[in-house]
KESE-997336 format. One record per residue (C-alpha): x, y, z; residue number from 0. Coordinates in Angstrom, 2 decimals. Example, Ala and Ser with C-alpha at 12.3 -4.5 7.8 and 13.67 -1.06 7.14 Angstrom:
// residues 2
<rec><east>12.30</east><north>-4.50</north><up>7.80</up><resi>0</resi></rec>
<rec><east>13.67</east><north>-1.06</north><up>7.14</up><resi>1</resi></rec>
***
This chain:
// residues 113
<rec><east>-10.19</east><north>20.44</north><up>1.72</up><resi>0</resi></rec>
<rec><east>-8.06</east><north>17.75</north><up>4.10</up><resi>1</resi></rec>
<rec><east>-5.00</east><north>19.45</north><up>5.46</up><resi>2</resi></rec>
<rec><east>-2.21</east><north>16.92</north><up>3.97</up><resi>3</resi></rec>
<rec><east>0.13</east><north>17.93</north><up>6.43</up><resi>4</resi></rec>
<rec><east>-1.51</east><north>16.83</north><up>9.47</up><resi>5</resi></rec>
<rec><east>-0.49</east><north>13.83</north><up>11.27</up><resi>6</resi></rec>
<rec><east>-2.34</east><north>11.92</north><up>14.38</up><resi>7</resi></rec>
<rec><east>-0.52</east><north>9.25</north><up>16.35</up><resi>8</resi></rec>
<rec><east>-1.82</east><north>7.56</north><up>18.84</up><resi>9</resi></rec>
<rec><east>-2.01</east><north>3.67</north><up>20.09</up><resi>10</resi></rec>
<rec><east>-4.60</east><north>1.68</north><up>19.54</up><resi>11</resi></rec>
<rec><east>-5.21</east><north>-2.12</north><up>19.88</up><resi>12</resi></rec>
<rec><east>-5.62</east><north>-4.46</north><up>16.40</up><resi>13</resi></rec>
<rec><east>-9.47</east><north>-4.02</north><up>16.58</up><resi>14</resi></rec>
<rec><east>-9.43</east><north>-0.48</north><up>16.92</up><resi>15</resi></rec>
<rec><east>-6.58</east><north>-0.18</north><up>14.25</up><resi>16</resi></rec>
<rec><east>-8.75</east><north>-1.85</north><up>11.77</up><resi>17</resi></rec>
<rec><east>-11.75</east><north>0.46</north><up>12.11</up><resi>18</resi></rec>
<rec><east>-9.63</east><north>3.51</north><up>12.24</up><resi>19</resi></rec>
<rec><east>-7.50</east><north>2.47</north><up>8.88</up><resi>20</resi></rec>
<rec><east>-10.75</east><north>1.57</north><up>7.45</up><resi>21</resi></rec>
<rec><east>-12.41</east><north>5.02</north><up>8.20</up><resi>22</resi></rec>
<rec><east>-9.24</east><north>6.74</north><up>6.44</up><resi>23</resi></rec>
<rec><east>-9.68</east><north>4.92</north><up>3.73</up><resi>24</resi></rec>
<rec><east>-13.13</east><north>5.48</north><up>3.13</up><resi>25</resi></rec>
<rec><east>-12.46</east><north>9.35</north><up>3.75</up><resi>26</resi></rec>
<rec><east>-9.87</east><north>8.95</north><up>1.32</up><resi>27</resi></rec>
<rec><east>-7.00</east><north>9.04</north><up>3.52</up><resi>28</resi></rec>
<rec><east>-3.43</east><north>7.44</north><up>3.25</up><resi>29</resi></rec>
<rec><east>-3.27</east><north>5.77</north><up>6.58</up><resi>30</resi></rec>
<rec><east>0.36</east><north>5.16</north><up>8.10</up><resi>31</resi></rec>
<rec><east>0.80</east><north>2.25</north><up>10.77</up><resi>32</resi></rec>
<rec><east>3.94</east><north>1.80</north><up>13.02</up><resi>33</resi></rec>
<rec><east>4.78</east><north>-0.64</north><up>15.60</up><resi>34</resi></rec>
<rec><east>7.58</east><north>-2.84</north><up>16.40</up><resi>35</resi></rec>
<rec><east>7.75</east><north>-5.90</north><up>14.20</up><resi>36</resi></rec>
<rec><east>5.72</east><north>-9.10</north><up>15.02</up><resi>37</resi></rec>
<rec><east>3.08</east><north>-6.80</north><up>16.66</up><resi>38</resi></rec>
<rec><east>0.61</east><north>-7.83</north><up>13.87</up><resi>39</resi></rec>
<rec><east>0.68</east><north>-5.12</north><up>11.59</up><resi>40</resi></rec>
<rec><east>0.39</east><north>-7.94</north><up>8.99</up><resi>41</resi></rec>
<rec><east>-2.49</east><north>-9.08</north><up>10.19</up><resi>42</resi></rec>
<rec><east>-4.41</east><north>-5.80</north><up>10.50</up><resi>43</resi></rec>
<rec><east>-3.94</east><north>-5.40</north><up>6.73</up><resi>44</resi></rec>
<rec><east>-5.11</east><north>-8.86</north><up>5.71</up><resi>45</resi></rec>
<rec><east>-8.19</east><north>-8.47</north><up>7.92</up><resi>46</resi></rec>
<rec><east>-9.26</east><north>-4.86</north><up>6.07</up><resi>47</resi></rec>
<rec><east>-8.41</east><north>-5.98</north><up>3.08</up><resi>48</resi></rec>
<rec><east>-10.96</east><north>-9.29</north><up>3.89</up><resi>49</resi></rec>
<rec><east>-13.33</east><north>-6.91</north><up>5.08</up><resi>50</resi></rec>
<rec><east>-13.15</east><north>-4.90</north><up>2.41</up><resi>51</resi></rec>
<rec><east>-13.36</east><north>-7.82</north><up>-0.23</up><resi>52</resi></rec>
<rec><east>-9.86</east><north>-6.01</north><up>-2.05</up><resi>53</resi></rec>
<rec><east>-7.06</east><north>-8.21</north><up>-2.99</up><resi>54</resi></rec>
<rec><east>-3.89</east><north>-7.07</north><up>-0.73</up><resi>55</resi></rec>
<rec><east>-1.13</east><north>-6.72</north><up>-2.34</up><resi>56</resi></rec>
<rec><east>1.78</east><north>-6.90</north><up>0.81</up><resi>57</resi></rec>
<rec><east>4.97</east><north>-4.93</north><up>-0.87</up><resi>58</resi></rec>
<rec><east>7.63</east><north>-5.42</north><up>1.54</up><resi>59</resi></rec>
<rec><east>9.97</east><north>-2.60</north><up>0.80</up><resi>60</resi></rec>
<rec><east>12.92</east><north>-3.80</north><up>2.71</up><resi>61</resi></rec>
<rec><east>13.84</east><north>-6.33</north><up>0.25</up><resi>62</resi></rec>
<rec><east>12.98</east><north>-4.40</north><up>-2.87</up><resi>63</resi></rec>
<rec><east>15.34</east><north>-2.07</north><up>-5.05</up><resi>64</resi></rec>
<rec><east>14.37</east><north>1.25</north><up>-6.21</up><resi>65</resi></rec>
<rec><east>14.04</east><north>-0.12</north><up>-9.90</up><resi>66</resi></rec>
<rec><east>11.63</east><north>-3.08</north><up>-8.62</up><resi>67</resi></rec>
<rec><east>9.32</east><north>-0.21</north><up>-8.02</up><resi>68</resi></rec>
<rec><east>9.74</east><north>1.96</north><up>-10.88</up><resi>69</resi></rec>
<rec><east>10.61</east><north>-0.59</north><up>-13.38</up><resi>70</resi></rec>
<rec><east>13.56</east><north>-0.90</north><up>-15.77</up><resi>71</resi></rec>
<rec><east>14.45</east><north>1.94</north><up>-17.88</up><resi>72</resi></rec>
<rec><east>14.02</east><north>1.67</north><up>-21.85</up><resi>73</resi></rec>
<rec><east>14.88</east><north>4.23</north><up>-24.73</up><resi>74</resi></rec>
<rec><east>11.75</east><north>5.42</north><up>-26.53</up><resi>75</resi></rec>
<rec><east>11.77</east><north>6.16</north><up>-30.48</up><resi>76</resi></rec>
<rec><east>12.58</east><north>9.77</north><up>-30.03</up><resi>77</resi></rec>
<rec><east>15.61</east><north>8.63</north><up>-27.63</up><resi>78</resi></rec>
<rec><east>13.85</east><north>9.46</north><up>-24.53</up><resi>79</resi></rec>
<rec><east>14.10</east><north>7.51</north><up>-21.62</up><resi>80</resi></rec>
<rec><east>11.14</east><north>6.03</north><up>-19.56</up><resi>81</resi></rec>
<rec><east>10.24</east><north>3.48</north><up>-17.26</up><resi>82</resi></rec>
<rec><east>8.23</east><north>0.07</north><up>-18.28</up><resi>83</resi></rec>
<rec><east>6.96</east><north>-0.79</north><up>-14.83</up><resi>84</resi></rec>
<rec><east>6.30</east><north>-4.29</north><up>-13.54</up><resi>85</resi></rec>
<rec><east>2.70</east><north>-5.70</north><up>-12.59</up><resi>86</resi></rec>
<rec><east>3.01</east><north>-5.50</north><up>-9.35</up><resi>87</resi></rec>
<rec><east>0.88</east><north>-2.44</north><up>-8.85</up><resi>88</resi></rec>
<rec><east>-2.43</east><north>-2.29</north><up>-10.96</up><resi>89</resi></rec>
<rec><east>-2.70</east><north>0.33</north><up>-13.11</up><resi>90</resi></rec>
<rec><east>-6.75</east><north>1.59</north><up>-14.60</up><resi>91</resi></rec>
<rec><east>-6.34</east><north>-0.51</north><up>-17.06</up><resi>92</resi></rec>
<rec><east>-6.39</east><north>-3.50</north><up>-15.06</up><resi>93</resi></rec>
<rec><east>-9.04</east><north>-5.44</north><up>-14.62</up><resi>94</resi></rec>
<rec><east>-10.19</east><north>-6.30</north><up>-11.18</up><resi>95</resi></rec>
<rec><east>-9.34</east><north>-9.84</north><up>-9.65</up><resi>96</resi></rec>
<rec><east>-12.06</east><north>-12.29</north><up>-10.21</up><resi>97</resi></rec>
<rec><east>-14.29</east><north>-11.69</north><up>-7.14</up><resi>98</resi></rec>
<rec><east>-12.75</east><north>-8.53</north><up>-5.84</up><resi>99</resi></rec>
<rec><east>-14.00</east><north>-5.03</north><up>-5.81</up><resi>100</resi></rec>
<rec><east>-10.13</east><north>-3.76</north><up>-5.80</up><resi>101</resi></rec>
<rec><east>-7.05</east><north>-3.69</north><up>-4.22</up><resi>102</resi></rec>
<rec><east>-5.35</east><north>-2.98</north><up>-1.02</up><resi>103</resi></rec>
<rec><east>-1.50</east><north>-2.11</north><up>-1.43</up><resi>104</resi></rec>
<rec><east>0.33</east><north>-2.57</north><up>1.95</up><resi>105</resi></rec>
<rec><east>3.89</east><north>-1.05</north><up>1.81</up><resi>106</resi></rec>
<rec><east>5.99</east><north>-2.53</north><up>4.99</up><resi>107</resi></rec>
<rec><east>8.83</east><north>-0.90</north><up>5.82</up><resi>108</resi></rec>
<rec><east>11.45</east><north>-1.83</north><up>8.67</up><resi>109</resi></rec>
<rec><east>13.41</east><north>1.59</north><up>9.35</up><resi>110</resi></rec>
<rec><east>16.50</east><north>1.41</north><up>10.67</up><resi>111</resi></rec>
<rec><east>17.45</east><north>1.91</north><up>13.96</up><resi>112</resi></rec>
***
């Protein structure tokens, strides 16, 4: 069982970051990356996800609303409320890009200071 309330941090140059996300992901980790902005976080992501042959889907977070994530409400027949979310985010439904064996969803975030 992983302990989900572990953390490591430690600082790593873009080559090493790639192999290190890439191991979390294959052990079926969430890997979180910080660093100040234009220090290529970007790029890191784009070059996993080419590795990886996944389509990258590069959410960035600061110039979203809450409801572009969850989607917009609507009333259901028994007068419930629930949430009809965008295509942004594939669901299992979707089929996989043409080419692709998935996806890669990269959520940047610029926290404030």
């Amino acid at each position: 069982m992983v302990d989900t309330k572990s953390t490591f941090q430690f600082t790593v140059n873009p080559a090493q970051a790639v192999e290190f996300i890439t191991e979390a992901l294959f052990a079926g980790l969430v890997p979180m990356m910080t660093s100040s902005p234009g220090t290529g976080k970007s790029q890191i992501v784009k070059k996993i996800a080419k590795n990886l042959n996944l389509e990258l889907i590069d959410i960035r977070l600061s110039q979203m609303e809450s409801s572009d994530l969850n989607g917009l409400p609507r009333f259901t027949s028994d007068g419930k409320a629930e949430f009809v979310p965008f295509n942004t985010f594939p669901i299992e439904s979707t089929p996989l890009p043409a080419g692709k064996d998935g996806w890669l969803i990269f959520l940047n975030f610029r926290a404030s200071v």
